[in-house]
C-alpha positions as CSV (number, residue, x, y, z in Angstrom):
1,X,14.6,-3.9,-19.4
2,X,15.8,-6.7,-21.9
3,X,14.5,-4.1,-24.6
4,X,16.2,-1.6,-23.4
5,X,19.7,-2.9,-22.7
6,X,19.6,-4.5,-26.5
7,X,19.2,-1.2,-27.7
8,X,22.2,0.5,-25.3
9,X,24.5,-2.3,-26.3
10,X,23.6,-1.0,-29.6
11,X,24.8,2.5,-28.8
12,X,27.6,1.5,-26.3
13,X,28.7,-1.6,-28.3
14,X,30.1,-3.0,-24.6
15,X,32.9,-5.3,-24.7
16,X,31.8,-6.5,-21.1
17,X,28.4,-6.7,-19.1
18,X,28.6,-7.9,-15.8
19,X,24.8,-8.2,-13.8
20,X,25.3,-6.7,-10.0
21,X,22.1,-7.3,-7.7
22,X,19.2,-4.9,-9.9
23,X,21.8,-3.3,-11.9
24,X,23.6,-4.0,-15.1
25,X,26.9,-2.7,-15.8
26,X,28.1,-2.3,-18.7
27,X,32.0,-1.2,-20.3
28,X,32.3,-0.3,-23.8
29,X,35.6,1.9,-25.5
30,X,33.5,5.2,-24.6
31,X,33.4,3.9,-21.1
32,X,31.6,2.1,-18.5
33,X,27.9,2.7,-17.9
34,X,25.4,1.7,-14.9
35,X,22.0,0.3,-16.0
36,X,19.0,0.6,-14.0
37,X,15.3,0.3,-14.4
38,X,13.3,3.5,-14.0
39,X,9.8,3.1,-12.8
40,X,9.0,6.9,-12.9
41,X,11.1,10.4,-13.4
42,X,12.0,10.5,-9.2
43,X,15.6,10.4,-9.9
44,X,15.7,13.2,-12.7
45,X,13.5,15.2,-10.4
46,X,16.0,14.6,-7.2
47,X,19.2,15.6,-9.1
48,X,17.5,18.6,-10.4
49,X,16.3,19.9,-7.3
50,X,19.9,18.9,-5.9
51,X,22.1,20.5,-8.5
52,X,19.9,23.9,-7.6
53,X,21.1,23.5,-4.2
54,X,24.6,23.1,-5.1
55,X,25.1,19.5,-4.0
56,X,26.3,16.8,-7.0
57,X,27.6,13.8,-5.4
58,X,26.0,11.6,-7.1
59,X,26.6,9.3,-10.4
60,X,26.0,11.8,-13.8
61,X,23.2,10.3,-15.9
62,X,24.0,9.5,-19.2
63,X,22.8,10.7,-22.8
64,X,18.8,11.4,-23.3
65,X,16.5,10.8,-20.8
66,X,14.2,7.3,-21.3
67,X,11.3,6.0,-19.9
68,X,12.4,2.7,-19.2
69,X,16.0,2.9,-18.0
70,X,18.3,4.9,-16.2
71,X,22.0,5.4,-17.3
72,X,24.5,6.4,-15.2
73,X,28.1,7.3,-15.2
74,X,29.9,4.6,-13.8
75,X,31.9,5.5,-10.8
76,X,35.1,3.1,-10.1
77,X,35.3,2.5,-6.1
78,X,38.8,3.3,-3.9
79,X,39.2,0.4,-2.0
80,X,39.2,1.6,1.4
81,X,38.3,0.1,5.3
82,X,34.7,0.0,5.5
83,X,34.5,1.9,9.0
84,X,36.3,5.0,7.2
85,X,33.6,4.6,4.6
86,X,31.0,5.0,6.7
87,X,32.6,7.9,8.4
88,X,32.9,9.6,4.7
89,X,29.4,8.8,4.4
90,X,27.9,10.3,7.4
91,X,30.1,13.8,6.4
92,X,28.8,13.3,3.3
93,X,25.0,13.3,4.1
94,X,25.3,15.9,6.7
95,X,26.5,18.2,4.2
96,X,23.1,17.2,1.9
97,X,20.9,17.8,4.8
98,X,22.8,21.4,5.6
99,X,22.5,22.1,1.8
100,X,18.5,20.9,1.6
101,X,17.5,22.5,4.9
102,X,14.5,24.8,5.2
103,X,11.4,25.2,8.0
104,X,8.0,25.2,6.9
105,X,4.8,25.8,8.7
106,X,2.9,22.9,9.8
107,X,-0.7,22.0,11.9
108,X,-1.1,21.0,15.5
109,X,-2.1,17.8,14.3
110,X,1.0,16.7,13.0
111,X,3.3,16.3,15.7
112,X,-0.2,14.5,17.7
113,X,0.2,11.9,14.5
114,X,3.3,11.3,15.1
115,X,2.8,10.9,19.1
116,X,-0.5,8.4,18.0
117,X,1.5,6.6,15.4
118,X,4.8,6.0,17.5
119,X,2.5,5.4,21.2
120,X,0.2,2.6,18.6
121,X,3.3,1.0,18.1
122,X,4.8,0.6,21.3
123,X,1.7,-0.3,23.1
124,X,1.5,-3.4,20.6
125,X,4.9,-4.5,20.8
126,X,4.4,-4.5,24.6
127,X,1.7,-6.4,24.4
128,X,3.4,-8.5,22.0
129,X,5.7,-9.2,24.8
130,X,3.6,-9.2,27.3
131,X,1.9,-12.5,26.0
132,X,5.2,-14.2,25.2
133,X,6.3,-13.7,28.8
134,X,3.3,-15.1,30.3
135,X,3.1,-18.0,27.6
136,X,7.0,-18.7,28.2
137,X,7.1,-18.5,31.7
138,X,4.4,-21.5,32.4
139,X,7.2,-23.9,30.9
140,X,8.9,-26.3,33.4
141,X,11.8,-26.9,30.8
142,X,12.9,-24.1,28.4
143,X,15.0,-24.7,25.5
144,X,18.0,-22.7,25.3
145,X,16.2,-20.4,22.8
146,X,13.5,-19.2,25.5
147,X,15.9,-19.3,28.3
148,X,18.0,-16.7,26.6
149,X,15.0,-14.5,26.2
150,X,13.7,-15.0,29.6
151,X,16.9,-14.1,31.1
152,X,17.1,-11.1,29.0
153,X,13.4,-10.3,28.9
154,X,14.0,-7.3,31.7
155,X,15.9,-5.4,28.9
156,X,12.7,-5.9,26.6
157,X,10.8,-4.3,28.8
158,X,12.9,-1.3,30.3
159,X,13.4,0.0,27.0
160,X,9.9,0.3,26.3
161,X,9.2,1.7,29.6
162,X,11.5,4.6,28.5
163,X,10.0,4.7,25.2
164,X,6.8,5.2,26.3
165,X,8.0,8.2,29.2
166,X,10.4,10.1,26.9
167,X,7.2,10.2,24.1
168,X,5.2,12.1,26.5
169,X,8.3,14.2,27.2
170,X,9.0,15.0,23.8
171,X,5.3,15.1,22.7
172,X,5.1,18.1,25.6
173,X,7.7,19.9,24.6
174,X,6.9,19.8,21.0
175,X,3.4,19.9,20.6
176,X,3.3,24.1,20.4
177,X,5.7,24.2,17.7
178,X,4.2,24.8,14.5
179,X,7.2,24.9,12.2
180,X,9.6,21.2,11.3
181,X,12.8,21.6,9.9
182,X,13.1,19.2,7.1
183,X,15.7,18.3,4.6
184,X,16.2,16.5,1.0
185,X,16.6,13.1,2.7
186,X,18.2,10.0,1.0
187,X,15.9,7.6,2.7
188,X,17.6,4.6,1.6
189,X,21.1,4.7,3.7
190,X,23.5,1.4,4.0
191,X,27.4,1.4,3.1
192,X,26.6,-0.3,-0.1
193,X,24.9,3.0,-1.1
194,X,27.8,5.3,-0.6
195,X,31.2,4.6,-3.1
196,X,34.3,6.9,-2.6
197,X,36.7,7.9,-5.3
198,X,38.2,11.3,-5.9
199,X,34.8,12.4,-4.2
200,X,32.1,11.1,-2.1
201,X,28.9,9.6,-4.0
202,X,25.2,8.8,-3.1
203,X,23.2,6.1,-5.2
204,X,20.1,4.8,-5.3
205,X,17.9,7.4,-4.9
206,X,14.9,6.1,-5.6
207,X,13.2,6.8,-2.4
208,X,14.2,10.1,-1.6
209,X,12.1,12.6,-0.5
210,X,12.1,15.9,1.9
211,X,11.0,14.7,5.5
212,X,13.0,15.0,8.8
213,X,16.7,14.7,8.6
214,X,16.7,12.0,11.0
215,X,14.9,9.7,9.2
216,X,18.1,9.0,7.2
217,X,19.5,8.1,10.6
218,X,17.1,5.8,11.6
219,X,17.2,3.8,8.6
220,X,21.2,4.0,8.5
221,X,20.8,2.9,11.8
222,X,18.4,-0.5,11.7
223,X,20.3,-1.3,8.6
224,X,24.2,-1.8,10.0
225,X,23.5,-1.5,13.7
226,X,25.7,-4.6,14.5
227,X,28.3,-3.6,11.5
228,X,29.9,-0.4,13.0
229,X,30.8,2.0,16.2
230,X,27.4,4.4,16.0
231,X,29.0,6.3,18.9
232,X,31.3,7.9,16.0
233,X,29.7,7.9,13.3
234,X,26.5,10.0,14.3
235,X,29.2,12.2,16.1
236,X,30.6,12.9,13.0
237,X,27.7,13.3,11.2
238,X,26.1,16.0,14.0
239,X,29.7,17.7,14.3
240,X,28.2,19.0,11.1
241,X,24.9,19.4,11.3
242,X,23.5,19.6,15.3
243,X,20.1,18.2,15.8
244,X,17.5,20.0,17.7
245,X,16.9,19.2,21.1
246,X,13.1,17.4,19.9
247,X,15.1,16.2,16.7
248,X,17.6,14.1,19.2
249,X,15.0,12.9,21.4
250,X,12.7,11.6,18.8
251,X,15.8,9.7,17.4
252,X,16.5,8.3,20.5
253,X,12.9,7.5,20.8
254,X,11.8,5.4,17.7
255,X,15.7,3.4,17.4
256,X,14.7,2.2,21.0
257,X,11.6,0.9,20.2
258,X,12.8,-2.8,20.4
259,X,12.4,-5.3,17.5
260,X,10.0,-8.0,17.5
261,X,11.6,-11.5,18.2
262,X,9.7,-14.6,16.4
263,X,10.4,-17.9,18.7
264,X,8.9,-20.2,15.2
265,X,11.2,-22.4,13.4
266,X,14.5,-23.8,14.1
267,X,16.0,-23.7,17.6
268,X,19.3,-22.8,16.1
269,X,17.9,-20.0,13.9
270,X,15.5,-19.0,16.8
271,X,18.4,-18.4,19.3
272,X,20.6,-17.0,16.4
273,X,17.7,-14.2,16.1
274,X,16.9,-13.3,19.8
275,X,20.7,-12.9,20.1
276,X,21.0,-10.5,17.0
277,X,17.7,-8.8,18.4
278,X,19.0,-8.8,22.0
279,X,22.2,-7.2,20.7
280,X,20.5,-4.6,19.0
281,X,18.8,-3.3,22.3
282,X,21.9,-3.6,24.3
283,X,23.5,-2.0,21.6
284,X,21.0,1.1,21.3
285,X,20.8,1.9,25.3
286,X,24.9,2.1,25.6
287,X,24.4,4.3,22.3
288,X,22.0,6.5,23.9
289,X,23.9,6.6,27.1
290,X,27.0,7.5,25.6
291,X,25.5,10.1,23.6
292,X,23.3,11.7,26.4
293,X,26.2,11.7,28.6
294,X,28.5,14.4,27.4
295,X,25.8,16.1,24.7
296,X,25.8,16.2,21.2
């Protein structure tokens, strides 16, 4: 990388370079550039296969193709409220998903991996909370980190109890079907990811793929849970492309899966963390409700 940006500066004789997380930014007479490390060709490959599908909201790359570094057009941000950002975003990667879309055949066996995979995991966080209830509920004085999870541990619980039931529900509905709609996905969804100026852009593409669409929910999802109103946002987003009916329920199913909650280490970061985990189930099940209530 060091190697590489002596050489750019070189070429771009920058007046500036300002270091931002993994990137290096860089603004020079000609303009301002975006430097990145490339690790392998996935993002030339992406915007290829994106440009072919009509879809360009992304950041231009920049003179001849390296093997070490990626350079991008540098894209100036309109400062905006973050909760109309978001909204933008969720337009914005509805549209890719409606412009990536296509069905392809698939095996028996695929939706049964899924069912394994996802039924794997909930059996062991129950069990994972199984064995913290019975270990917490043999103390005579809790502190208020374990008293806060004991009161709330019924919510634990009932949310895996319907994960478990609507997995067998969608697993029978969806078992016969032997073609997945699936859709260029971004796979790596936060606010941070999305800047607006005269148009929308997506970076950061390095793990982008073609899988279900609603895996660029979930992440979006686990990511910023606490940070904005879901209700809206996925609205938006399935005003312009509708899920399925087994696409919706599977959504439902894996965001309610419920987090693990570690009671090691501090009490105040212990209770800071059951609250913020607490918060996200609570959170997910008036989501779900919401949602269920009136269709989307």
């Amino acid at each position: 990388m060091n190697n590489a940006l002596e050489e750019i500066k070189g070429t771009y004789k920058p007046y500036r370079i300002t270091k931002k997380k993994n990137v290096t930014i860089i603004d020079s007479t000609s303009g301002s550039y975006v430097i990145k490390e490339k690790k392998d060709n996935k993002i030339n490959k992406a915007y290829s296969y994106l440009i072919s599908r009509s879809f360009d909201y992304f950041p231009e790359l920049q003179g001849e193709m390296r093997s070490d570094v990626n350079v991008f057009q540098y894209v100036e941000e309109v400062n905006m409220p973050v909760e109309q950002k978001a909204l933008d975003m969720m337009e914005l990667v509805a549209l890719l998903h409606n412009k990536t879309t296509y069905y392809k055949e698939i095996t028996e066996d695929k939706y049964k991996e899924i069912y394994d995979n996802l039924k794997n995991n909930i059996i062991y966080t129950k069990n994972y909370y199984d064995n913290m209830y019975n270990i917490l509920i043999e103390e005579t004085y809790m502190s208020p980190s374990h008293y806060l999870f004991m009161r709330n541990i019924y919510k634990v619980f009932a949310a895996l109890d319907y994960t478990l039931n609507e997995l067998d529900v969608w697993y029978d509905s969806t078992k016969d079907d032997l073609k997945e709609r699936v859709a260029f996905i971004h796979n790596n969804l936060e606010v941070e990811h999305f800047i607006k100026n005269k148009k929308g852009y997506l970076v950061s593409w390095e793990k982008s793929k073609i899988d279900s669409p609603i895996l660029d929910l979930i992440t979006f999802y686990q990511k910023e849970y606490m940070n904005f109103d879901f209700e809206s946002l996925f609205r938006k987003y399935l005003k312009n492309y509708p899920l399925k009916d087994n696409e919706q329920k599977l959504l439902f199913i894996v965001i309610s899966i419920p987090p693990l909650i570690n009671l090691e280490g501090k009490e105040m970061n212990v209770t800071r963390d059951i609250r913020k985990k607490l918060d996200y189930i609570f959170k997910t099940e008036n989501l779900i409700k919401n949602l269920s209530s009136e269709g989307i």
